[in-house]
N, C-alpha and C positions, 0 to 999 in steps of 0.2 A: 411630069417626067415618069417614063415607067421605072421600074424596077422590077426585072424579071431575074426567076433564078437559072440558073443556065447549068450551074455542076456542081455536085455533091460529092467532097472525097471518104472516099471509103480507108480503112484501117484494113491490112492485110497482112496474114505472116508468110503466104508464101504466092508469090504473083501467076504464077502458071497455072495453079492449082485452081485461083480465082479467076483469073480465063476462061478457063474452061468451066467452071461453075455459067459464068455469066452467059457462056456460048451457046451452051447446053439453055438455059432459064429463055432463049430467044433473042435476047439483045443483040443490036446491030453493033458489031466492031466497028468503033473508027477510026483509032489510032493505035499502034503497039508500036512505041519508039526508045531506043537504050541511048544514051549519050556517052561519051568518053568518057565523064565523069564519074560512072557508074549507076547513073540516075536513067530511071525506068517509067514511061507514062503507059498505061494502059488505059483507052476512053471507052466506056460503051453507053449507047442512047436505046432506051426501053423502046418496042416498039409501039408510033401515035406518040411520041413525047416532046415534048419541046426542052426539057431536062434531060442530061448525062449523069453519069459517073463517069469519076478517074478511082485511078489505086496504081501502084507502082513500088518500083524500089525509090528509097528517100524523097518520098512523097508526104510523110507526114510523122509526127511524133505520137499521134495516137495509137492508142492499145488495139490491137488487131480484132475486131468482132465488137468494138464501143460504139456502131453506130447504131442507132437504134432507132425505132417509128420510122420508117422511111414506108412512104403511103405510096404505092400502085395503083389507081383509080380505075373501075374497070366497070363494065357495063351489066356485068353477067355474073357476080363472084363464081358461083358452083360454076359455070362451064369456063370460069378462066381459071378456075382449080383445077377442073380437069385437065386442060391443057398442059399445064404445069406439071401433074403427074400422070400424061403421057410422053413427057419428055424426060420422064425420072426423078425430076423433084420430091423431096419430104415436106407434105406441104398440111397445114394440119386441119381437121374437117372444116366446117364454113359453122361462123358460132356469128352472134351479137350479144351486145351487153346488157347486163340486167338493168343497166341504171340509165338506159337512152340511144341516143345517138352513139356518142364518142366512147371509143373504145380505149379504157385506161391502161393498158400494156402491162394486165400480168393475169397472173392464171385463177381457174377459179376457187376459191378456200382462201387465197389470199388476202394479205391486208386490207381495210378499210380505207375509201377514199373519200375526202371531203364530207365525213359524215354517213357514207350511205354504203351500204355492203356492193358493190362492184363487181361480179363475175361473167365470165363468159356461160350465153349460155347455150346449148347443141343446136346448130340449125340457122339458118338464115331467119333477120327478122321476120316474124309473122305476117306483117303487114310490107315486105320488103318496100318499108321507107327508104328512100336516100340516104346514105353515110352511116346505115347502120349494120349491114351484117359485111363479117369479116372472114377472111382465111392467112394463116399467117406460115411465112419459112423464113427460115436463116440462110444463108452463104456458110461454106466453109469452117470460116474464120467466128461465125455466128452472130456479122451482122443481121440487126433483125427487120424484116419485113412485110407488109401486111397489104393484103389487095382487099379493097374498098369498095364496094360497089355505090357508085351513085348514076341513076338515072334520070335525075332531075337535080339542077344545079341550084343551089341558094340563089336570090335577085342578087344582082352585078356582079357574077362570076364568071 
């Protein structure tokens, strides 16, 4: 049986604002529909994705800007940053992590994880391994997000 993810809801405080955030970032609109009830869907699908987002009015009880790691997979991180901030995005330089592959989502000076000092460091991996150098922005609202470069996929993915 598969189990694919198909949509991720986002937390917003202000819908239009985040429209046009997403519009502006390249995403394809799919859906922008209000119901009588006062209820607001807004869909958009990243472009290459087989994953959406929604966000809307009474859409969710979550804190607006609480969603966090939300991974962009991209072929090229520096030239899908640039694209990003050809289109006006705040996106921030292209780093990887000191302690590997997986990037632990937070800045560098910060806390200790699992034992091992964790920080971001300037520049794409050295050896631009797979899943390890990163560029990250928020939305708006300050969900957070981080494009990924992998070139070469882990066996059975």
């Amino acid at each position: 049986m598969d189990f694919k993810l198909e949509v991720v809801v986002l937390p917003v405080s202000d819908v239009d604002r985040a429209k046009s955030f997403y519009e502006a970032l390249g995403f394809r609109l799919d859906v922008d529909n209000t119901f009588s009830d006062g209820y607001r869907l807004v869909h958009f699908t990243p472009p290459g994705s087989q994953c959406s987002i929604m966000f809307g009015e009474a859409m969710t009880s979550a804190a607006p800007g609480s969603a966090q790691g939300l991974y962009l997979i991209v072929p090229d991180v520096e030239q899908a940053r640039a694209e990003l901030v050809d289109r006006g995005i705040k996106v921030s330089e292209v780093f990887h992590d000191a302690g590997g592959l997986l990037h632990h989502g937070h800045e560098a000076g910060d806390a200790v994880h699992r034992g091992t000092d964790q920080e971001r460091i300037a520049g794409p991996h050295p050896d631009r391994t797979s899943y390890a150098s990163y560029a990250a922005f928020s939305d708006p609202d300050g969900n957070g997000w981080l494009l990924q470069e992998i070139t070469e996929r882990l066996p059975g993915r």
